[in-house]
TIMARLUM-119931 format. One record per residue: residue number from 1; residue in one letter; x negated, y negated, z of N, C-alpha, C in turn. Coordinates in steps of 0.1 Angstrom, whole numbers, plus 5000, padded with zeros to 4 digits. Each point is the difference from the previous one (the first is absolute). Layout:
% TIMARLUM-119931
{i NUM aa a nX X nY Y nZ Z caX X caY Y caZ Z cX X cY Y cZ Z}
...
//
This chain:
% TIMARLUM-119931
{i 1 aa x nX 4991 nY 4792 nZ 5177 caX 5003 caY 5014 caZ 5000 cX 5006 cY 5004 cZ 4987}
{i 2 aa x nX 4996 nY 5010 nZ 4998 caX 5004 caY 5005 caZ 4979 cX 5012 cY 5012 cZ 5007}
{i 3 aa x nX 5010 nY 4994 nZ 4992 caX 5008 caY 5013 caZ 4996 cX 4998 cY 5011 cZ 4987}
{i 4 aa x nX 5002 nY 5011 nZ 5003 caX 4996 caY 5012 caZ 4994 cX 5015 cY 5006 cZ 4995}
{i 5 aa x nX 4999 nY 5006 nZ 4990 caX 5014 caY 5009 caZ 4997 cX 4994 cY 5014 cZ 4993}
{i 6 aa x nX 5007 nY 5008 nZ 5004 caX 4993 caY 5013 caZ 4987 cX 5016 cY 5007 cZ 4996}
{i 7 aa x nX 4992 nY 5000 nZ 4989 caX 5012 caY 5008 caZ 4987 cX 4991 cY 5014 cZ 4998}
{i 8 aa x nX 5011 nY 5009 nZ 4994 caX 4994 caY 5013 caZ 4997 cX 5001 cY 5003 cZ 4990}
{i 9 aa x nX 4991 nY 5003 nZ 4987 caX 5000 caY 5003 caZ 4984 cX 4995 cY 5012 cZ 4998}
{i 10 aa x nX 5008 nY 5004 nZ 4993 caX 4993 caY 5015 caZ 4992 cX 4995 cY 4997 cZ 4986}
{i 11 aa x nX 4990 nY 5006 nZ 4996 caX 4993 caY 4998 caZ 4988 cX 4990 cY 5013 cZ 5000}
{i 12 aa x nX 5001 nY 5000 nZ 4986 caX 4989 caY 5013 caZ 4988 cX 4994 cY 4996 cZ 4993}
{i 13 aa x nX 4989 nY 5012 nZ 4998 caX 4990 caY 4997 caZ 4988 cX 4997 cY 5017 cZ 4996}
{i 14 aa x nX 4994 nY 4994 nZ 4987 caX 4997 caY 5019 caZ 4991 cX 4987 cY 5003 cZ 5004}
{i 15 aa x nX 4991 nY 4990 nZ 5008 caX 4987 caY 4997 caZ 4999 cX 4996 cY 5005 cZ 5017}
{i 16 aa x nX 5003 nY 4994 nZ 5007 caX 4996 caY 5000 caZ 5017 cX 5014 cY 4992 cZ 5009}
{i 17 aa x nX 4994 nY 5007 nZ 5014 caX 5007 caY 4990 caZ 5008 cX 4996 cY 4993 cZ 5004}
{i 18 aa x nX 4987 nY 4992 nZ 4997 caX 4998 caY 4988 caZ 5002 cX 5004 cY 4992 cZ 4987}
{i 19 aa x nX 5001 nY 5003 nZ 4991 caX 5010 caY 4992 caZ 4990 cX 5008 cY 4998 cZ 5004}
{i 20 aa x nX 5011 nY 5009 nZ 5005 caX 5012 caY 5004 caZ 5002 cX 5003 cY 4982 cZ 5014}
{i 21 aa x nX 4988 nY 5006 nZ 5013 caX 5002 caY 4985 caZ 5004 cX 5000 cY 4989 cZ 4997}
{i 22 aa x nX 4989 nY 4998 nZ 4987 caX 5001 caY 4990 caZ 4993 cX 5010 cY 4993 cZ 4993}
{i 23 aa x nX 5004 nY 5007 nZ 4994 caX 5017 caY 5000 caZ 4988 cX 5008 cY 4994 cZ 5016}
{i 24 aa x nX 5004 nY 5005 nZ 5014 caX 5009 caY 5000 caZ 5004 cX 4997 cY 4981 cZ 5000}
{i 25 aa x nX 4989 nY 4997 nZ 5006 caX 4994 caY 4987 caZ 5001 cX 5006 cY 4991 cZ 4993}
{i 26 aa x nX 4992 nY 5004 nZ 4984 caX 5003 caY 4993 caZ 4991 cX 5013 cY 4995 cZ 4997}
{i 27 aa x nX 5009 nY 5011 nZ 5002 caX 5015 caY 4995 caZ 4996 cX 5006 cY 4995 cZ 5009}
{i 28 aa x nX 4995 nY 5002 nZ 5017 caX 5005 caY 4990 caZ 5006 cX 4996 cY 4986 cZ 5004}
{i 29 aa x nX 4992 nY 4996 nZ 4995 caX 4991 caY 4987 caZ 4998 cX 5008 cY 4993 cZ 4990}
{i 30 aa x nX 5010 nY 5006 nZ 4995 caX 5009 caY 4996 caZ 4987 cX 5006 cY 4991 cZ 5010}
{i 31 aa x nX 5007 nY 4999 nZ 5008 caX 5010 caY 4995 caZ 5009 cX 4999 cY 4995 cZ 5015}
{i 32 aa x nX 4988 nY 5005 nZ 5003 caX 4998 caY 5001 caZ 5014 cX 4985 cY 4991 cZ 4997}
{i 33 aa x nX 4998 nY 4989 nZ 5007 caX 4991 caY 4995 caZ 5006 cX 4989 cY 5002 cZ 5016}
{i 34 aa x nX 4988 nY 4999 nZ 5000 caX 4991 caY 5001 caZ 5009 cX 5002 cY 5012 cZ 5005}
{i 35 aa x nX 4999 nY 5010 nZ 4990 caX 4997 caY 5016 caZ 5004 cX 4984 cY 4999 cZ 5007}
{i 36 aa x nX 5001 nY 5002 nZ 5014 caX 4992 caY 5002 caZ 5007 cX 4987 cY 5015 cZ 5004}
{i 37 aa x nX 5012 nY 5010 nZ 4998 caX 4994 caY 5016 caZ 5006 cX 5007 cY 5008 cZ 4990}
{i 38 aa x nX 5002 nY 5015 nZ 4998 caX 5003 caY 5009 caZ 4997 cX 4997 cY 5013 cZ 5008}
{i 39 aa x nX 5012 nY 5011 nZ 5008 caX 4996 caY 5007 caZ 5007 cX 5009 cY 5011 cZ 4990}
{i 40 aa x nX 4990 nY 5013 nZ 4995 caX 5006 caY 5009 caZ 4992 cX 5004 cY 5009 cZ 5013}
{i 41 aa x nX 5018 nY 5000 nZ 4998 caX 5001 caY 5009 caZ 5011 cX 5006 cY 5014 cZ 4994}
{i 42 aa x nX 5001 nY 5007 nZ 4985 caX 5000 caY 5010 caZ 4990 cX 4995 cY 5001 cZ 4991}
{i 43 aa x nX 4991 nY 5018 nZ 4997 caX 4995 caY 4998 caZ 4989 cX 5007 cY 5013 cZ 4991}
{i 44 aa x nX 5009 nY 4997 nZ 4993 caX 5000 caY 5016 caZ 4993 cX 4996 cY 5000 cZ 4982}
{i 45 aa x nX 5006 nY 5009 nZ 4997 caX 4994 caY 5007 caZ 4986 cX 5008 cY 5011 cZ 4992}
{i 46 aa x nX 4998 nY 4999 nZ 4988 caX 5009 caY 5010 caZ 4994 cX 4990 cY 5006 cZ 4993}
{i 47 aa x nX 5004 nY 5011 nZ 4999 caX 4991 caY 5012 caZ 4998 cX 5007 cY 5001 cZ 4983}
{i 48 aa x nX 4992 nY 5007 nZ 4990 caX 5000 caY 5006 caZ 4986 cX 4987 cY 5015 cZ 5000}
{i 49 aa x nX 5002 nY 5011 nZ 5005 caX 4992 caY 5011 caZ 4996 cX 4992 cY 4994 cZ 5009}
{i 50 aa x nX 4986 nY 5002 nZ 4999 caX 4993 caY 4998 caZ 5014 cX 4995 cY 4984 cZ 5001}
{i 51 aa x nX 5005 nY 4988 nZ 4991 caX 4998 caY 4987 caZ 5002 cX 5010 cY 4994 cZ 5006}
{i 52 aa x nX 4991 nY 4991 nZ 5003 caX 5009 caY 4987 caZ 5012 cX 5003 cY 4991 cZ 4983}
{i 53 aa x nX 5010 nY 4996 nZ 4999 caX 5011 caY 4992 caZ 4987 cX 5003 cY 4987 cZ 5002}
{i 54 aa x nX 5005 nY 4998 nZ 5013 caX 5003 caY 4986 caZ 5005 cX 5002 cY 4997 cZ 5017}
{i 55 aa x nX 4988 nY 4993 nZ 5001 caX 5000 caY 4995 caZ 5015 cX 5010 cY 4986 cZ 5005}
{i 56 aa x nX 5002 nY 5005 nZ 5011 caX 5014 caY 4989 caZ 5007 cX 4996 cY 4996 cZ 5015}
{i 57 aa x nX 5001 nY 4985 nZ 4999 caX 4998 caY 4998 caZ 5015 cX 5014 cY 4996 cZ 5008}
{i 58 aa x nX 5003 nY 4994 nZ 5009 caX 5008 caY 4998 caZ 5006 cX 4987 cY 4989 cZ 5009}
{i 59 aa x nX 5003 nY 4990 nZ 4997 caX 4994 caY 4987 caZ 5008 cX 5006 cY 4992 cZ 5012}
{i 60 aa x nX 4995 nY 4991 nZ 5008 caX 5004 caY 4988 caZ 5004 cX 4991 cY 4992 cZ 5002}
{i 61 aa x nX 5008 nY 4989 nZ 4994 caX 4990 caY 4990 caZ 4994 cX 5007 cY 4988 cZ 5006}
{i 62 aa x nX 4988 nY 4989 nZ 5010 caX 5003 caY 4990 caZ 5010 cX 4996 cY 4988 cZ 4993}
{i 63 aa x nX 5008 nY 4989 nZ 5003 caX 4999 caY 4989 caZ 4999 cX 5002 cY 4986 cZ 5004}
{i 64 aa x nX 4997 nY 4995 nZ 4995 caX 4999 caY 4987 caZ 5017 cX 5015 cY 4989 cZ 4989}
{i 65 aa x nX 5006 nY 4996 nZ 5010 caX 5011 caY 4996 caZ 4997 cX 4998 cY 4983 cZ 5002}
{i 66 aa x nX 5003 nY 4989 nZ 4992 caX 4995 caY 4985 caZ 5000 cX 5012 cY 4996 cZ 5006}
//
């Protein structure tokens, strides 16, 4: 039987929010072993005149615990 734990990260990009998932990934792969899933459970955005400027997720990201 695998134990599971999930943590919750927020992360951005100037690009997309699939980057934005990506980045959150990335930086928590820094510390965190056997990242299993990722469920985006926020997406927002900041607005400049009528462009989207910087996309933000709000993640949780699972992993199996050794």
């Amino acid at each position: 039987m695998a134990i599971l734990k999930v943590i919750e990260v927020m992360a951005n990009s100037d690009k997309s929010w699939e980057e934005a998932a990506k980045n959150a990934v990335r930086q928590a792969a820094k510390s965190v072993k056997n990242i299993k899933s990722v469920y985006i459970k926020e997406q927002t955005a900041n607005v400049e005149g009528e462009n989207l400027v910087d996309y933000r997720v709000n993640v949780k990201i699972t992993f199996e615990v050794d």
